[in-house]
C-alpha positions in Angstrom: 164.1 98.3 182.5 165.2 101.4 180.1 165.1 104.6 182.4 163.6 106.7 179.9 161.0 104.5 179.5 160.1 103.7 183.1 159.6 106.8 183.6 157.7 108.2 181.1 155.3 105.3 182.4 155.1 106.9 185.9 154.0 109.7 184.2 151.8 108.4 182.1 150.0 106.9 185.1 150.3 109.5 187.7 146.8 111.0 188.0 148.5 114.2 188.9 146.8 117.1 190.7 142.8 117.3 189.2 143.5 121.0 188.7 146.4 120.9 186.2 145.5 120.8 182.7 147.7 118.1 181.8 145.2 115.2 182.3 142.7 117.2 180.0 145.5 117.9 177.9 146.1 114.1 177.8 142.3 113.2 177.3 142.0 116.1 174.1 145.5 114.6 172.7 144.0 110.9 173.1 141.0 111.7 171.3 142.3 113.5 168.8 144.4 110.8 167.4 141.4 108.2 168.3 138.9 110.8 165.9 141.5 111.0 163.2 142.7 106.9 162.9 138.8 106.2 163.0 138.2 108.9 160.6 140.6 107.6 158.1 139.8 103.6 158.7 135.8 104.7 157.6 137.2 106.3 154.9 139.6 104.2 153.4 136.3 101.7 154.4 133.5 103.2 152.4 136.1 104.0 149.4 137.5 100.6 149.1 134.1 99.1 149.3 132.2 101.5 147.0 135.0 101.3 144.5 135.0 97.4 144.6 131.0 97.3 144.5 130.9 99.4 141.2 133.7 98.0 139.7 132.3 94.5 140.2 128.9 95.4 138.8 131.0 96.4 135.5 132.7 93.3 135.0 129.2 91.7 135.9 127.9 92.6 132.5 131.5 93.0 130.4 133.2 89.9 131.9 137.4 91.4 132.4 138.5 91.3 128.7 136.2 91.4 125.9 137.1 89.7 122.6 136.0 91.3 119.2 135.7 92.3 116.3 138.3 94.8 115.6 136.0 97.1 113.5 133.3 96.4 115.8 136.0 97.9 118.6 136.4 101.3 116.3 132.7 101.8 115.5 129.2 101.9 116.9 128.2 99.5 114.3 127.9 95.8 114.9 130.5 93.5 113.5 130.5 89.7 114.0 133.5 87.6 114.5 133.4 83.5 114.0 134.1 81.3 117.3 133.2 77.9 117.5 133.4 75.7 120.7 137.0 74.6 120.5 138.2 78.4 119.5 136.2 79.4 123.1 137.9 76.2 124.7 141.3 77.5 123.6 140.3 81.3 125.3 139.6 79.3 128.5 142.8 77.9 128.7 144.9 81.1 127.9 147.2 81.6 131.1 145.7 83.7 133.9 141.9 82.9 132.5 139.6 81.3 134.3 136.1 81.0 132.2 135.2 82.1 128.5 131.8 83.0 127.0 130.3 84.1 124.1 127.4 86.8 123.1 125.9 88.5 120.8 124.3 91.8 120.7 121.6 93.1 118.5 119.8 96.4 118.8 115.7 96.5 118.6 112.6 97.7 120.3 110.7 96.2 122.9 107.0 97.2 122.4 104.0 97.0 124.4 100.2 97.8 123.4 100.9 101.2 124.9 104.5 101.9 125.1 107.8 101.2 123.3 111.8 101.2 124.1 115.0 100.9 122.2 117.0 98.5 123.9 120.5 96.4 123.4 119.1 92.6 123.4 122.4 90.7 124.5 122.4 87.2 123.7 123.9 85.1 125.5 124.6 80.9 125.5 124.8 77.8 128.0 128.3 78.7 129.0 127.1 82.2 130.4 128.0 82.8 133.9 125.1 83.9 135.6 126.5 84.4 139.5 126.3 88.4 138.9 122.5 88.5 137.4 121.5 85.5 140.3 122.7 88.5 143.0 120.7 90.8 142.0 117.7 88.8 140.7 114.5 90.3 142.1 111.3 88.4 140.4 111.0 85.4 137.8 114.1 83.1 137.4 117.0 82.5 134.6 115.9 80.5 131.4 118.1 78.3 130.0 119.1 80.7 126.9 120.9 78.7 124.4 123.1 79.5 121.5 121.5 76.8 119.1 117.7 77.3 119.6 115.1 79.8 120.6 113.5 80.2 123.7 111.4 83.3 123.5 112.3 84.1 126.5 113.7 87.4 128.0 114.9 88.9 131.0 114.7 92.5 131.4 115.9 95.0 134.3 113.4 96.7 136.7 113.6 99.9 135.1 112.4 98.2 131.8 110.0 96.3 133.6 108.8 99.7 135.3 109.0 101.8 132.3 107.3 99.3 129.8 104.6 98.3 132.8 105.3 94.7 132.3 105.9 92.0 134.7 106.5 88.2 135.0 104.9 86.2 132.4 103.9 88.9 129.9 104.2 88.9 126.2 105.9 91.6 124.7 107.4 92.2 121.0 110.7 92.5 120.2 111.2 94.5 116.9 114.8 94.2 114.8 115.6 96.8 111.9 118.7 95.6 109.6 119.1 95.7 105.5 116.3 93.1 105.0 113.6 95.3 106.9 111.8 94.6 110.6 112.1 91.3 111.9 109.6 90.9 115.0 110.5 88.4 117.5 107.3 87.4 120.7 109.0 87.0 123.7 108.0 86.2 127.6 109.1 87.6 130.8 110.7 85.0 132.2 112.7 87.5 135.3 113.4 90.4 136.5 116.7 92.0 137.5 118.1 95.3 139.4 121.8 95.8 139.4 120.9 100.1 140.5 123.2 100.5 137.5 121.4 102.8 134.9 123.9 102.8 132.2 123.3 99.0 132.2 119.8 98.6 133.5 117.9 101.2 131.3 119.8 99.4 128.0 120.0 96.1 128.2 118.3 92.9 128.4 119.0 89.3 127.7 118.0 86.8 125.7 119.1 83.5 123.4 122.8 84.0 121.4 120.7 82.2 118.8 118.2 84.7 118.7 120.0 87.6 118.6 122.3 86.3 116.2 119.6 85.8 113.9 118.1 88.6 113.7 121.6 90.3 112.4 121.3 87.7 109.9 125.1 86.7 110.8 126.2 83.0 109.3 126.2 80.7 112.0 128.8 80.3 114.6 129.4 84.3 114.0 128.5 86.1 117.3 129.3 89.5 118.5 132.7 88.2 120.8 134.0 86.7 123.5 133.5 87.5 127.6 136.8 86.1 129.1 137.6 85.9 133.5 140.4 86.0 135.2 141.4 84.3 138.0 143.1 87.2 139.7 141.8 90.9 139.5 145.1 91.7 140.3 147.1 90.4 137.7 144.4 91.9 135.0 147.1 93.2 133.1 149.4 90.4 132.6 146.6 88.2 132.0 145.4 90.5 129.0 148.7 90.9 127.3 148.5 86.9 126.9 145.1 87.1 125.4 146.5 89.7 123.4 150.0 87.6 122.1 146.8 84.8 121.5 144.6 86.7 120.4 144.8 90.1 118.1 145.1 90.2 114.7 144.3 86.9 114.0 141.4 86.2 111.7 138.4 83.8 111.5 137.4 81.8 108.6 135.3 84.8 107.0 138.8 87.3 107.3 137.1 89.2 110.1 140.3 90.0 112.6 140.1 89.5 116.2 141.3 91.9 119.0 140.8 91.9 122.8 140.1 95.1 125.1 140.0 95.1 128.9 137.1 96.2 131.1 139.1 99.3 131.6 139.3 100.3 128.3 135.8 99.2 127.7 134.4 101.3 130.0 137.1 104.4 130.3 134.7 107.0 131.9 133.5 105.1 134.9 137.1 104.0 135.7 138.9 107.4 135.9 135.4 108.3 137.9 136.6 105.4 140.4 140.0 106.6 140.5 138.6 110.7 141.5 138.1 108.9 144.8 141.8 108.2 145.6 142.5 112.0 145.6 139.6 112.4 148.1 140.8 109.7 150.3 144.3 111.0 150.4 143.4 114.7 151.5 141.2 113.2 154.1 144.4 110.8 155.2 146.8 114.0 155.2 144.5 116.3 157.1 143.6 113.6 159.9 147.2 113.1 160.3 147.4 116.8 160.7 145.0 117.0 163.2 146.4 114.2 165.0 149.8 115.4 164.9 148.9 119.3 165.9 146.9 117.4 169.1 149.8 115.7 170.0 152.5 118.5 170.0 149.8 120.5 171.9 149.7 118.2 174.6 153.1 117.5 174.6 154.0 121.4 175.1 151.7 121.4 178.0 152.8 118.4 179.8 156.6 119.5 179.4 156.0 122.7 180.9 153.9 121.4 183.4 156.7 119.2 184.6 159.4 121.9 184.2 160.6 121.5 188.2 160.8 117.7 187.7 162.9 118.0 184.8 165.4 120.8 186.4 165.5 118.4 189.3 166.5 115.4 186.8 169.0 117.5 185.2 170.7 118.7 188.4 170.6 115.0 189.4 172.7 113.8 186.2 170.2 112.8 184.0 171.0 114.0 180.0 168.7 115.8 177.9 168.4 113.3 175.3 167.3 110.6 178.0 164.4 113.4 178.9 163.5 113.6 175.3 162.9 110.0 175.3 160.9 109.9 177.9 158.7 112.2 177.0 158.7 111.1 173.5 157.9 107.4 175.2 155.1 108.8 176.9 154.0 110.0 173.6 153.7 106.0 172.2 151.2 105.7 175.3 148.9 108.4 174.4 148.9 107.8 171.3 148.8 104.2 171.3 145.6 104.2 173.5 144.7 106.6 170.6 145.0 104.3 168.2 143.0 101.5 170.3 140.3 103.9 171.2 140.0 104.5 166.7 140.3 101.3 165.5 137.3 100.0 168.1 134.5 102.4 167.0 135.9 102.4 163.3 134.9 98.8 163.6 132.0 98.8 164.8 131.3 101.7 162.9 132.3 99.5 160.0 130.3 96.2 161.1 127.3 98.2 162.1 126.8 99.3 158.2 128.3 96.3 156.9 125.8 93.8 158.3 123.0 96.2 158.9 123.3 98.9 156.1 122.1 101.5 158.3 123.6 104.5 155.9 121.0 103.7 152.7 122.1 106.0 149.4 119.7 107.1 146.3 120.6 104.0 143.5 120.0 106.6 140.7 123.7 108.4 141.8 126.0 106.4 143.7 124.3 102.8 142.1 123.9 101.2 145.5 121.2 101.7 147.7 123.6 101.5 150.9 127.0 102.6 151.9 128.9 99.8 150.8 132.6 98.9 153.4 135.1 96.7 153.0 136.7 95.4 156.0 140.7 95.3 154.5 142.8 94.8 157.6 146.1 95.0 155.8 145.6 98.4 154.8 143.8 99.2 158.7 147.1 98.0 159.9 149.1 100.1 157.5 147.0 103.3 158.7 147.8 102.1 162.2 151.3 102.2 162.0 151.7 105.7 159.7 149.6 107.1 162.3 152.0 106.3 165.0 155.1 106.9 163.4 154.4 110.1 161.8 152.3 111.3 165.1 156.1 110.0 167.3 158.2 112.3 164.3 156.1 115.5 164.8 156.8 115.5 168.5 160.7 115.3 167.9 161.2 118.7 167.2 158.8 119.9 170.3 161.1 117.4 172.8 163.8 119.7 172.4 162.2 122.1 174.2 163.5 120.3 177.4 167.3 121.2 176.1 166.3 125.2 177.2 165.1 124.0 180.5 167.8 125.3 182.9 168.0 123.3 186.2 168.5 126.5 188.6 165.3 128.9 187.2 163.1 125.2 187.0 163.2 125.2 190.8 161.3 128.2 191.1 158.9 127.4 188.6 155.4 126.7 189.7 
């Protein structure tokens, strides 16, 4: 067994005399590390999650790349673009996607006998994926919107449903203002939905494509674009540079042209919000490591000194000071290694007791989740794991050097 390393286990496990400060000195250095590794697991926890959580909501009511018009893409005004079933088919199989849809937007009022509100009726088809709105579904059900006929039917967000007073089953008026004057459509409540997203939820509802392609009085086929998936998040990019060699500046029977965006660019502001939080996460990851490491050289000082006699008696015995280095530098690994053990057991259940219980609740209206959202990613727990150790065991090489001043003859008088 390595000398340096035996030894620094005697140490390690020598309860010593209870009046010495090196066993609290141990205890402090231990918990240090343990506060600043479970500090850093939460955080990387809570960011990953609430990051992931809003960016999914997004892409719940954009889709990952949006297919338009190119005006439309320019403008606040609402341009239609011509795509037929095989033209969607053809999105669908694009490399990297995974599902294509089509919608239509239209803008109008919904009106009640005592109350009214502008609102974006999106309409959508049969091919709609409906996985998101099912999540977050809270009264009524889904009609079977269609792109061919009308169903009257409508599905609105809580905050409509709360500001309008309306509820399952009601009749409500939809009113549509274009160059051939008001249109007014009767629809039903057929469900209600809360995503706690109020850019989303105070604007939107949805309805049939067919309707809402109607009442723009677009020729049919024309819609307002394309929703497309991906079957990786993570290759988002690549995947939207093929839509875009497939897709842009190509034009539909009428001459409109075609381009593509990605939810990104879609939705710039919320994005750079999300990516605020990495510069958050990284101070609290330096400063942890700071306190971990500043622990650590503390209680390495003390336990050095401490055992100044032992190591003049090593040195007058033979031993070199770079094998007393390394054994205090391997006694080190064990206090910080039951460090690390101690942080990564109440991160987790710190993690798992919010995760499955939701114990830390948050107001919808400003973080658009009613509860601390975590992400259990053990890849980047490990990584946090091991820079913890390794930059907590670099610190402590310059303070090991203190045992090179130690002089063998003055350590035997040292008490």
């Amino acid at each position: 067994m390595n000398f340096s390393y035996f030894l620094a286990k005697r140490i390690y496990n020598d309860k010593g005399d209870r009046r010495t400060v090196s066993r609290p000195a141990i205890h402090i250095a231990t918990l240090g590390v343990a506060i600043g590794l479970a500090v850093m697991i939460i955080t990387v926890a809570v960011v990953l999650g609430f990051k992931h959580t809003i960016r999914d909501k997004v892409i719940g009511f954009g889709s990952h790349i949006q297919v338009a018009n190119f005006l439309a893409m320019q403008s606040t005004d609402s341009y239609p673009v011509c795509i037929d079933d095989s033209l969607l088919n053809a999105y669908a199989h694009i490399p990297g996607i995974s599902h294509a849809q089509r919608y239509s937007t239209a803008q109008g009022i919904l009106k009640t006998d005592n109350d009214f509100l502008g609102i974006a009726f999106k309409g959508v088809g049969e091919e709609y994926d409906w996985t998101f709105i099912k999540e977050n579904m809270v009264d009524g059900e889904i009609p079977q919107f269609s792109s061919k006929k009308s169903t009257n039917k409508l599905l609105v967000s809580t905050n409509t449903a709360s500001t309008l007073k309306i509820k399952v089953g009601d009749a409500i008026f939809g009113y549509f203002i274009n160059d051939k004057g008001v249109r007014a459509r009767k629809f039903t409540v057929a469900g209600i939905f809360e995503t706690n997203m109020s850019q989303f939820d105070n604007s939107l509802c949805f309805t049939d494509m067919y309707t809402s392609s109607k009442v723009n009085n677009w020729e049919p086929g024309q819609c307002s674009g394309a929703e497309l998936t991906v079957k990786d998040f993570n290759t988002l990019e690549t995947t939207a540079q093929n839509v875009v060699e497939k897709v842009n500046r190509n034009t539909d029977k009428y001459g409109d042209v075609f381009t593509s965006q990605t939810i990104y660019e879609a939705y710039p502001q919320i994005f750079s919000w999300l990516s605020l939080l990495d510069i958050n996460v990284w101070i609290i990851l330096v400063l942890m490591i700071c306190v971990a490491g500043f622990t650590m050289i503390s209680g390495l000082l003390i336990i050095i000194l401490e055992r100044t006699q032992m190591i003049g008696t090593l040195k007058a015995l033979g031993a070199r000071n770079s094998s007393i280095r390394h054994t205090f530098l391997w006694f080190a690994v064990f206090v910080i290694g039951r460090g690390i053990l101690f942080g990564d057991l109440f991160a987790m259940l710190v993690i798992c007791l919010q995760k499955f219980t939701g114990i830390i609740s948050l107001d919808p209206a400003t973080y658009y989740v009613s509860e601390a959202p975590v992400e259990i990613n053990l890849i980047a727990f490990a990584v946090l794991n091991v820079v913890t150790l390794v930059v907590s065991i670099l610190v402590l090489v310059a303070p090991s050097y203190l045992v090179s001043h130690i002089s063998p003859a003055k350590s035997m008088r040292y008490e």
